[in-house]
C-alpha positions in Angstrom: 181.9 67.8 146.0 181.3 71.6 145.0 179.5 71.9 142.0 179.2 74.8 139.6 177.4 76.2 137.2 177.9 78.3 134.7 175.5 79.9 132.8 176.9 81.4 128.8 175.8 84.1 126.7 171.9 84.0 125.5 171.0 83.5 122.2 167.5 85.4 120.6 165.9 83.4 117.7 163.0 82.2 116.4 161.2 79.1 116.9 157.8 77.2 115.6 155.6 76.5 118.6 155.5 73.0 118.1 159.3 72.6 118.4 158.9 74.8 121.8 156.8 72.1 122.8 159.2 69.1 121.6 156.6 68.0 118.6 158.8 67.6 115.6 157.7 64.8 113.9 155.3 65.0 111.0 154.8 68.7 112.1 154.9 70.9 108.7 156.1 74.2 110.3 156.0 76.2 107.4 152.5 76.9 108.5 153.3 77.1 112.0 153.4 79.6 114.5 156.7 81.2 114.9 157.4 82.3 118.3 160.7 84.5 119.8 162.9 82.5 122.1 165.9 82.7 124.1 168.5 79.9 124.8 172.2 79.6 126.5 174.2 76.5 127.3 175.0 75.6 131.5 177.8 73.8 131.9 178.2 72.1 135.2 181.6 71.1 137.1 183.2 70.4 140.1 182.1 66.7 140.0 184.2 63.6 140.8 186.5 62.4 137.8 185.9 59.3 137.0 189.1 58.5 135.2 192.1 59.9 136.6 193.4 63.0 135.7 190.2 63.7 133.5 187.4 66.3 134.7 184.3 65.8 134.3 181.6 68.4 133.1 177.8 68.4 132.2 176.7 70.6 129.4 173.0 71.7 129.1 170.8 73.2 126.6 167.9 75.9 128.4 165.6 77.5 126.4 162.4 79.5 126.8 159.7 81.4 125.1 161.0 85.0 125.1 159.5 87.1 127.7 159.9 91.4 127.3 159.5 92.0 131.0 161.5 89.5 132.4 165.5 90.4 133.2 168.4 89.0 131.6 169.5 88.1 135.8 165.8 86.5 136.1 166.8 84.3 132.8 170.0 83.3 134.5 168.5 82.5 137.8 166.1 80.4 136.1 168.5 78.3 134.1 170.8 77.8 136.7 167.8 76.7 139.0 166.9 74.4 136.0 170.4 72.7 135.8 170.4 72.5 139.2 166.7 70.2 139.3 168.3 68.5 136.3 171.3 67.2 138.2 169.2 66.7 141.8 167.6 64.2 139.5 170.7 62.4 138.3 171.6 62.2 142.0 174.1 64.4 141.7 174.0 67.2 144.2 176.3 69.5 146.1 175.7 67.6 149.4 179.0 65.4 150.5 178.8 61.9 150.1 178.8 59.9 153.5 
């Protein structure tokens, strides 16, 4: 099994610090603090179908507090390393199965 990721086009925008930190509920963000943020959608392939003739593919949401002196390549490299921990969790990995 060869997996592979691909990394899409990032996104700028704006986002209250308390969805950054995954508190939505009951959080009045009108009188939050707004913070810039980038975001891009992995998709992962390359894994076993499990109906025949289908493919099968895991698409990903990364985002993260904007950062001026990082790279658009060190943004990449960090989402892909993301998707790649999120699937090593699943148990899906590039290793072959026995």
């Amino acid at each position: 099994m060869e997996l592979k990721f691909e990394v899409g086009a990032i996104r700028h925008n704006l986002r209250s610090k308390s969805q950054m930190k995954g508190m939505l509920e009951g959080v009045n963000i009108f009188h939050d603090e707004f913070i810039e943020a980038i975001d891009t959608h992995i998709t992962v392939s390359g894994m076993p179908s499990p109906c025949l003739g289908g493919d099968s593919i895991i698409k990903l949401h990364y985002i993260e507090e904007y950062r001026p002196e990082s790279s658009f390549a060190d943004f990449y490299a960090r989402a892909e390393k993301f998707a790649k921990e999120y699937c090593e969790s699943l148990g899906i990995t590039n290793k072959a199965a026995n």
